[in-house]
C-alpha positions in Angstrom: 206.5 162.5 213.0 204.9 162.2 209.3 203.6 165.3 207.7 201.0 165.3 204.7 200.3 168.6 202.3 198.0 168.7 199.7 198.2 171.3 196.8 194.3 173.0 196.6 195.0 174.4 193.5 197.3 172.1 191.1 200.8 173.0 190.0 200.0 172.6 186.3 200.7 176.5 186.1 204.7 175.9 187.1 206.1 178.4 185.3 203.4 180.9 183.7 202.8 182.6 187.2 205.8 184.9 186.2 207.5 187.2 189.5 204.8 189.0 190.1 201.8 187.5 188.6 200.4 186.0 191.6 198.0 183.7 189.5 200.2 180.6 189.5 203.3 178.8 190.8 206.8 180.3 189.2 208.2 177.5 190.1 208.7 174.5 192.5 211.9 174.5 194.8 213.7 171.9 197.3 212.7 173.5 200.4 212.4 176.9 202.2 216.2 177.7 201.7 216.2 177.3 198.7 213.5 180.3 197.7 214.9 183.2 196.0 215.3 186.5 197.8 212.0 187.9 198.5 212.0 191.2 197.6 212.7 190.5 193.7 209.9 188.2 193.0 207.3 190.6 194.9 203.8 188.4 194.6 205.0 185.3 193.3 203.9 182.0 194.5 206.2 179.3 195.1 206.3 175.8 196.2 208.7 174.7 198.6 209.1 170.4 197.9 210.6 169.2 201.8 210.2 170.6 205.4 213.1 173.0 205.9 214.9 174.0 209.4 216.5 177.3 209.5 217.8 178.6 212.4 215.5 176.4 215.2 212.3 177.0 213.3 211.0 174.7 211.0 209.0 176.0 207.6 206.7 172.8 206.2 206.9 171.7 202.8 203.9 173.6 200.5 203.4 177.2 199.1 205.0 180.3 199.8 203.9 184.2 198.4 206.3 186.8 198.3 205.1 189.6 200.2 208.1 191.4 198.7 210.2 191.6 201.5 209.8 188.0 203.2 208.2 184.7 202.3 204.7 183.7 203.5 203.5 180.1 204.3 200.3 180.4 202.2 197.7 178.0 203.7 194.8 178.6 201.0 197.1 176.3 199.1 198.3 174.1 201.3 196.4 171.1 203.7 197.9 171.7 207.6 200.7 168.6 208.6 199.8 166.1 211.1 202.2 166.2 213.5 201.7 163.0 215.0 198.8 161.7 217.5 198.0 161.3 221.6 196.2 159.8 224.1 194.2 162.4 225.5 193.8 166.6 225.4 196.0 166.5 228.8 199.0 164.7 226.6 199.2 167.2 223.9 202.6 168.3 223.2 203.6 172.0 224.4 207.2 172.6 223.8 208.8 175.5 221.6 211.6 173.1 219.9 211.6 172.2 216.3 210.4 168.7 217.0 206.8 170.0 218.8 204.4 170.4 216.9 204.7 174.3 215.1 201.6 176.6 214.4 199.2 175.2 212.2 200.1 171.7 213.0 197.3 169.2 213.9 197.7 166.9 216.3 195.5 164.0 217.0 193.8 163.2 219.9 192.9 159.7 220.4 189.9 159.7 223.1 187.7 162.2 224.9 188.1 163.3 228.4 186.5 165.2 231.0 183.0 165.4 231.8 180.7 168.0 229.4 178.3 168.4 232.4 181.0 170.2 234.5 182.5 171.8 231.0 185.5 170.0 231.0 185.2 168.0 228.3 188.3 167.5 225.5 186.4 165.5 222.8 188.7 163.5 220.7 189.8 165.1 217.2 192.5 166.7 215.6 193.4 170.2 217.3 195.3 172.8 215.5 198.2 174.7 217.1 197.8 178.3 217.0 200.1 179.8 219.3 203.3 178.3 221.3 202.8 180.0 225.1 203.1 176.2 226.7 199.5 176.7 228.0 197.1 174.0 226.2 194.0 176.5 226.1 195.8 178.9 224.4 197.8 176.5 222.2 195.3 174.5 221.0 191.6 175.8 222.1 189.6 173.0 224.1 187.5 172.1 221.0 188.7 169.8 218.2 189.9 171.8 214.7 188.3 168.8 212.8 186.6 165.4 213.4 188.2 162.2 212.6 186.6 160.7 209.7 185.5 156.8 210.2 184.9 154.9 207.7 182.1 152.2 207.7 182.8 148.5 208.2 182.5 146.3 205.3 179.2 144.7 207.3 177.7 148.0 207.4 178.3 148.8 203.9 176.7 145.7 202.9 173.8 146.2 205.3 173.3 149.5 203.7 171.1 151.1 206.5 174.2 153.0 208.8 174.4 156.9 208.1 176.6 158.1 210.0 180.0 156.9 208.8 181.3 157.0 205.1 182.0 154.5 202.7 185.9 154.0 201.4 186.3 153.1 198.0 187.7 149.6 198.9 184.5 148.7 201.2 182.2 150.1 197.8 183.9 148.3 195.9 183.4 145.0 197.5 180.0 145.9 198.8 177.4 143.0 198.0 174.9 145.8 197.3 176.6 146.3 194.2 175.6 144.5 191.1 178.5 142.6 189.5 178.5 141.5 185.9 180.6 138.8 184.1 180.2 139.4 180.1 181.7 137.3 177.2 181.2 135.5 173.5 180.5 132.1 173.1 180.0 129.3 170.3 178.3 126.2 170.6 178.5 123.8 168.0 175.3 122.0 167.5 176.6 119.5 164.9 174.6 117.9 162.4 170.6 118.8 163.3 171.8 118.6 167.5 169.2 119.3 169.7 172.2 121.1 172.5 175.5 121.9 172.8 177.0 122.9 176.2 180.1 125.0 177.0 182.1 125.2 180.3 183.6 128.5 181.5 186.0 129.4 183.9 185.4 132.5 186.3 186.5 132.4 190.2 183.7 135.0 190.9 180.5 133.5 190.0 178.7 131.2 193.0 175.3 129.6 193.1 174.6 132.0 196.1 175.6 135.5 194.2 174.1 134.7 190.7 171.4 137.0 189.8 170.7 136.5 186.1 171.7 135.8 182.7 171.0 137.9 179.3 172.2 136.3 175.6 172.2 138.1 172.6 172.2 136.4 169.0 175.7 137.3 167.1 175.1 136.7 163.2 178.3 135.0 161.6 178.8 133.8 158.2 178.0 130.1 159.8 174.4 131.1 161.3 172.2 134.0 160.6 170.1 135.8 163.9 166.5 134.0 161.5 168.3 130.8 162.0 168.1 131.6 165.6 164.6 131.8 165.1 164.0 129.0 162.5 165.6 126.4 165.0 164.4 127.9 168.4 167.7 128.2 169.5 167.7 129.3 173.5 170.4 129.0 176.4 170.7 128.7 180.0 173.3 128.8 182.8 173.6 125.6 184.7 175.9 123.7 186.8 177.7 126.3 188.9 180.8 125.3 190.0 181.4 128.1 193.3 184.6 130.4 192.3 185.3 127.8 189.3 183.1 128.3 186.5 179.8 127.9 185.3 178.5 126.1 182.1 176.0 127.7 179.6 173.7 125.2 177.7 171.9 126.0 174.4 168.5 123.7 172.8 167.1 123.9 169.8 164.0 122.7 169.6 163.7 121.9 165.9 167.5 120.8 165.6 169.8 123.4 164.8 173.3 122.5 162.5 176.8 124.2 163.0 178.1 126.7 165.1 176.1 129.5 167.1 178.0 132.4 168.4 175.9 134.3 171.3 177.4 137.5 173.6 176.0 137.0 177.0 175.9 139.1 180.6 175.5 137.1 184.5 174.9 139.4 186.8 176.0 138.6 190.5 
Protein backbone atom coordinates (compact mmCIF):
# COMPACT_ATOMS: atom_id res chain seq x y z
CA UNK A 1 0.00 0.00 0.00
CA UNK A 2 1.53 3.63 -0.59
CA UNK A 3 -0.44 6.57 0.61
CA UNK A 4 0.12 10.32 -0.59
CA UNK A 5 -1.30 13.59 1.34
CA UNK A 6 -0.89 16.92 0.29
CA UNK A 7 -1.15 20.03 2.60
CA UNK A 8 -3.90 22.60 0.63
CA UNK A 9 -2.98 25.19 2.81
CA UNK A 10 0.98 25.34 3.71
CA UNK A 11 2.29 24.73 7.18
CA UNK A 12 4.29 28.04 7.16
CA UNK A 13 1.76 29.06 10.09
CA UNK A 14 3.30 26.09 12.63
CA UNK A 15 2.99 27.68 15.59
CA UNK A 16 0.94 31.12 15.33
CA UNK A 17 -2.47 29.12 15.14
CA UNK A 18 -2.42 29.18 18.99
CA UNK A 19 -5.17 26.41 20.89
CA UNK A 20 -7.93 27.86 19.77
CA UNK A 21 -7.21 30.04 16.94
CA UNK A 22 -8.35 27.80 14.23
CA UNK A 23 -6.50 29.96 11.55
CA UNK A 24 -3.24 27.92 11.36
CA UNK A 25 -1.39 24.74 12.36
CA UNK A 26 -0.21 24.78 16.35
CA UNK A 27 1.96 22.52 15.60
CA UNK A 28 3.04 19.36 13.58
CA UNK A 29 3.13 15.88 15.53
CA UNK A 30 4.41 12.13 14.83
CA UNK A 31 1.20 10.60 14.24
CA UNK A 32 -2.42 10.42 15.69
CA UNK A 33 -1.19 9.18 19.17
CA UNK A 34 0.72 11.58 19.60
CA UNK A 35 -2.00 14.59 19.57
CA UNK A 36 -2.68 16.22 22.70
CA UNK A 37 -5.93 15.60 24.62
CA UNK A 38 -8.68 17.06 22.74
CA UNK A 39 -10.66 18.91 24.91
CA UNK A 40 -7.68 21.51 25.91
CA UNK A 41 -6.78 22.70 22.53
CA UNK A 42 -10.66 23.24 21.60
CA UNK A 43 -10.25 24.49 17.64
CA UNK A 44 -6.84 24.00 17.02
CA UNK A 45 -5.50 22.45 13.94
CA UNK A 46 -2.92 19.97 13.99
CA UNK A 47 -0.82 17.95 11.71
CA UNK A 48 -0.33 14.41 12.30
CA UNK A 49 3.35 13.39 10.21
CA UNK A 50 2.76 9.17 9.73
CA UNK A 51 -0.40 6.85 9.43
CA UNK A 52 -1.27 5.84 12.96
CA UNK A 53 -3.15 2.43 14.10
CA UNK A 54 -5.01 2.67 17.32
CA UNK A 55 -6.92 0.05 18.41
CA UNK A 56 -7.81 -1.82 14.67
CA UNK A 57 -8.51 1.48 13.06
CA UNK A 58 -6.13 3.28 11.15
CA UNK A 59 -6.00 7.44 11.25
CA UNK A 60 -3.88 8.64 7.89
CA UNK A 61 -1.19 11.00 8.17
CA UNK A 62 -2.53 14.98 7.48
CA UNK A 63 -4.65 17.40 9.62
CA UNK A 64 -6.67 17.14 12.52
CA UNK A 65 -9.23 19.99 14.29
CA UNK A 66 -10.06 19.75 17.73
CA UNK A 67 -13.69 19.68 18.00
CA UNK A 68 -12.96 20.01 21.80
CA UNK A 69 -13.78 16.78 22.91
CA UNK A 70 -12.26 14.46 19.99
CA UNK A 71 -9.90 14.90 17.00
CA UNK A 72 -11.31 15.35 13.43
CA UNK A 73 -9.52 14.05 10.20
CA UNK A 74 -9.92 17.46 8.42
CA UNK A 75 -10.04 16.76 4.66
CA UNK A 76 -10.15 20.59 3.40
CA UNK A 77 -6.57 20.28 4.19
CA UNK A 78 -5.67 17.18 3.30
CA UNK A 79 -5.47 15.24 -0.43
CA UNK A 80 -7.42 11.54 0.10
CA UNK A 81 -4.57 8.32 0.21
CA UNK A 82 -4.46 5.98 -2.58
CA UNK A 83 -4.80 2.84 -1.20
CA UNK A 84 -3.42 0.84 -3.86
CA UNK A 85 -5.04 -0.14 -7.48
CA UNK A 86 -7.24 -3.14 -9.28
CA UNK A 87 -8.20 -4.80 -12.10
CA UNK A 88 -11.75 -4.08 -12.42
CA UNK A 89 -14.88 -2.49 -10.20
CA UNK A 90 -15.80 -6.39 -9.32
CA UNK A 91 -12.06 -6.62 -7.60
CA UNK A 92 -12.33 -3.72 -5.37
CA UNK A 93 -11.47 -4.52 -1.90
CA UNK A 94 -14.38 -4.82 0.84
CA UNK A 95 -13.03 -5.90 4.01
CA UNK A 96 -13.29 -3.99 7.54
CA UNK A 97 -9.44 -4.73 8.65
CA UNK A 98 -6.83 -2.09 8.94
CA UNK A 99 -5.21 -3.20 5.73
CA UNK A 100 -8.60 -2.46 3.39
CA UNK A 101 -8.87 0.38 2.20
CA UNK A 102 -10.63 2.95 5.16
CA UNK A 103 -13.15 5.76 4.33
CA UNK A 104 -11.97 8.30 2.16
CA UNK A 105 -9.38 6.08 0.61
CA UNK A 106 -9.21 5.95 -3.27
CA UNK A 107 -8.70 3.00 -4.87
CA UNK A 108 -7.77 2.58 -8.47
CA UNK A 109 -9.48 0.85 -10.95
CA UNK A 110 -7.57 -0.23 -13.81
CA UNK A 111 -10.23 -0.94 -16.75
CA UNK A 112 -13.88 -0.51 -17.39
CA UNK A 113 -16.43 -3.21 -17.21
CA UNK A 114 -19.86 -3.95 -17.93
CA UNK A 115 -21.91 -2.77 -20.74
CA UNK A 116 -23.48 1.12 -20.35
CA UNK A 117 -26.37 0.07 -22.69
CA UNK A 118 -27.68 -2.47 -19.99
CA UNK A 119 -26.40 0.14 -17.05
CA UNK A 120 -23.91 -1.88 -15.86
CA UNK A 121 -21.04 -0.18 -16.59
CA UNK A 122 -17.89 0.46 -13.94
CA UNK A 123 -15.75 2.86 -15.98
CA UNK A 124 -12.20 2.77 -14.86
CA UNK A 125 -11.03 5.59 -12.26
CA UNK A 126 -10.26 6.13 -8.84
CA UNK A 127 -13.35 5.38 -6.48
CA UNK A 128 -13.55 6.75 -3.11
CA UNK A 129 -14.60 4.65 -0.02
CA UNK A 130 -17.41 6.07 1.84
CA UNK A 131 -18.80 3.52 3.89
CA UNK A 132 -17.39 -0.11 5.04
CA UNK A 133 -20.97 -2.36 4.80
CA UNK A 134 -18.94 -5.08 2.40
CA UNK A 135 -21.45 -4.15 -0.43
CA UNK A 136 -19.43 -2.42 -3.45
CA UNK A 137 -22.53 0.01 -4.32
CA UNK A 138 -22.59 1.27 -1.05
CA UNK A 139 -18.88 1.30 -0.43
CA UNK A 140 -17.73 2.82 -3.29
CA UNK A 141 -20.86 4.18 -5.60
CA UNK A 142 -20.68 2.68 -9.32
CA UNK A 143 -19.24 5.90 -10.74
CA UNK A 144 -15.47 6.89 -10.58
CA UNK A 145 -14.57 9.77 -7.55
CA UNK A 146 -11.98 11.09 -10.18
CA UNK A 147 -10.49 10.36 -13.64
CA UNK A 148 -7.07 9.17 -14.20
CA UNK A 149 -5.06 11.85 -15.60
CA UNK A 150 -2.97 10.74 -18.91
CA UNK A 151 -0.39 12.43 -19.92
CA UNK A 152 0.50 12.97 -23.65
CA UNK A 153 3.25 11.02 -25.44
CA UNK A 154 6.24 12.87 -26.29
CA UNK A 155 5.02 12.34 -30.32
CA UNK A 156 1.87 14.00 -29.46
CA UNK A 157 3.51 16.85 -27.72
CA UNK A 158 5.66 17.47 -30.59
CA UNK A 159 2.77 17.06 -33.06
CA UNK A 160 1.01 19.66 -31.08
CA UNK A 161 -2.61 19.02 -32.52
CA UNK A 162 -3.96 16.23 -29.48
CA UNK A 163 -6.35 17.98 -26.88
CA UNK A 164 -7.46 15.71 -24.93
CA UNK A 165 -4.47 14.58 -22.72
CA UNK A 166 -2.05 16.98 -20.85
CA UNK A 167 1.44 17.80 -21.19
CA UNK A 168 4.06 16.81 -18.19
CA UNK A 169 6.71 19.01 -17.67
CA UNK A 170 9.44 16.53 -18.88
CA UNK A 171 7.49 15.93 -22.44
CA UNK A 172 7.35 20.27 -22.54
CA UNK A 173 10.43 20.41 -21.81
CA UNK A 174 11.80 18.30 -24.64
CA UNK A 175 9.02 19.25 -26.96
CA UNK A 176 10.51 20.20 -30.53
CA UNK A 177 7.86 22.86 -30.60
CA UNK A 178 9.84 24.74 -28.32
CA UNK A 179 12.41 27.10 -29.36
CA UNK A 180 15.86 26.45 -27.93
CA UNK A 181 18.62 28.95 -27.78
CA UNK A 182 22.44 28.47 -27.33
CA UNK A 183 23.98 32.12 -26.37
CA UNK A 184 27.68 33.10 -25.79
CA UNK A 185 30.75 35.76 -26.39
CA UNK A 186 33.24 35.38 -28.81
CA UNK A 187 36.58 36.91 -30.20
CA UNK A 188 38.05 36.59 -33.45
CA UNK A 189 41.34 37.77 -34.13
CA UNK A 190 41.61 39.23 -37.60
CA UNK A 191 45.37 39.83 -37.49
CA UNK A 192 47.08 42.37 -39.31
CA UNK A 193 44.30 43.84 -42.14
CA UNK A 194 42.66 39.85 -42.24
CA UNK A 195 39.91 39.52 -44.38
CA UNK A 196 38.29 36.44 -41.65
CA UNK A 197 38.89 34.77 -38.66
CA UNK A 198 36.94 31.57 -37.72
CA UNK A 199 36.22 30.07 -34.26
CA UNK A 200 35.10 26.52 -33.37
CA UNK A 201 32.62 25.83 -30.52
CA UNK A 202 31.64 23.09 -28.74
CA UNK A 203 27.85 22.42 -27.91
CA UNK A 204 26.28 18.63 -28.00
CA UNK A 205 22.78 20.29 -28.79
CA UNK A 206 23.13 22.09 -31.93
CA UNK A 207 22.42 19.88 -35.38
CA UNK A 208 22.19 20.90 -38.93
CA UNK A 209 18.51 19.56 -38.81
CA UNK A 210 17.41 21.75 -35.50
CA UNK A 211 19.24 25.11 -36.31
CA UNK A 212 16.87 27.87 -36.82
CA UNK A 213 18.98 31.01 -36.75
CA UNK A 214 21.83 33.08 -35.62
CA UNK A 215 21.80 36.82 -34.12
CA UNK A 216 25.43 38.76 -33.30
CA UNK A 217 25.76 41.77 -31.57
CA UNK A 218 28.89 44.09 -31.71
CA UNK A 219 30.69 44.20 -28.11
CA UNK A 220 32.95 47.52 -27.97
CA UNK A 221 36.38 46.65 -26.14
CA UNK A 222 39.31 48.81 -25.70
CA UNK A 223 40.90 46.71 -28.88
CA UNK A 224 37.87 47.59 -31.44
CA UNK A 225 35.20 50.14 -31.17
CA UNK A 226 31.26 49.10 -32.55
CA UNK A 227 32.46 52.24 -35.80
CA UNK A 228 35.24 49.91 -36.38
CA UNK A 229 32.56 47.33 -36.94
CA UNK A 230 31.31 49.56 -39.44
CA UNK A 231 34.53 51.03 -40.98
CA UNK A 232 35.78 47.41 -41.85
CA UNK A 233 32.30 45.73 -42.60
CA UNK A 234 32.86 43.34 -40.12
CA UNK A 235 29.89 40.36 -40.46
CA UNK A 236 29.64 36.60 -39.23
CA UNK A 237 28.09 33.49 -40.01
CA UNK A 238 27.53 29.98 -38.55
CA UNK A 239 28.98 27.27 -40.75
CA UNK A 240 30.20 23.83 -40.62
CA UNK A 241 27.89 22.10 -38.08
CA UNK A 242 29.23 19.33 -36.57
CA UNK A 243 25.72 17.27 -35.26
CA UNK A 244 25.86 17.27 -31.19
CA UNK A 245 29.65 18.48 -31.47
CA UNK A 246 29.91 22.02 -32.25
CA UNK A 247 29.49 24.47 -34.71
CA UNK A 248 32.02 27.11 -36.10
CA UNK A 249 31.20 30.90 -36.39
CA UNK A 250 33.06 32.73 -39.21
CA UNK A 251 33.53 36.53 -39.45
CA UNK A 252 34.70 38.76 -42.98
CA UNK A 253 35.57 41.96 -43.30
CA UNK A 254 35.38 43.30 -46.34
CA UNK A 255 37.74 46.18 -46.20
CA UNK A 256 40.33 44.13 -43.84
CA UNK A 257 39.80 44.58 -40.38
CA UNK A 258 43.08 44.39 -37.62
CA UNK A 259 43.04 42.80 -34.08
CA UNK A 260 40.57 41.29 -32.04
CA UNK A 261 36.62 41.51 -32.40
CA UNK A 262 34.52 40.48 -29.51
CA UNK A 263 30.73 39.74 -30.66
CA UNK A 264 27.69 38.19 -28.12
CA UNK A 265 25.73 35.96 -30.33
CA UNK A 266 22.17 33.78 -29.96
CA UNK A 267 21.41 30.16 -32.31
CA UNK A 268 18.20 29.33 -32.01
CA UNK A 269 17.30 25.54 -32.44
Amino acid sequence: MSYTVRIDKDLDNIGEGGGGGGTGFTAAVANYSALPAASGVSGAYYWASAIDVVGGVKYPAGAYRSNGTTWEFDTAYTQAAIWGYVANYAALPLGVTVSDPQIGDLVGVNASQGTWILGTQRREGYYKRSAMTGVAATDYGTAPFAGFSQAATQAQVNTGTDTDTFVSPYTFKNSTLLVQSISGTSVFDFGNEGDEASNIIANVNLTNANFKSFTWIPIETTATSIDDFKLNAVSFVVESITDSTNFTIRGVSDNNATGNYTISYIITY
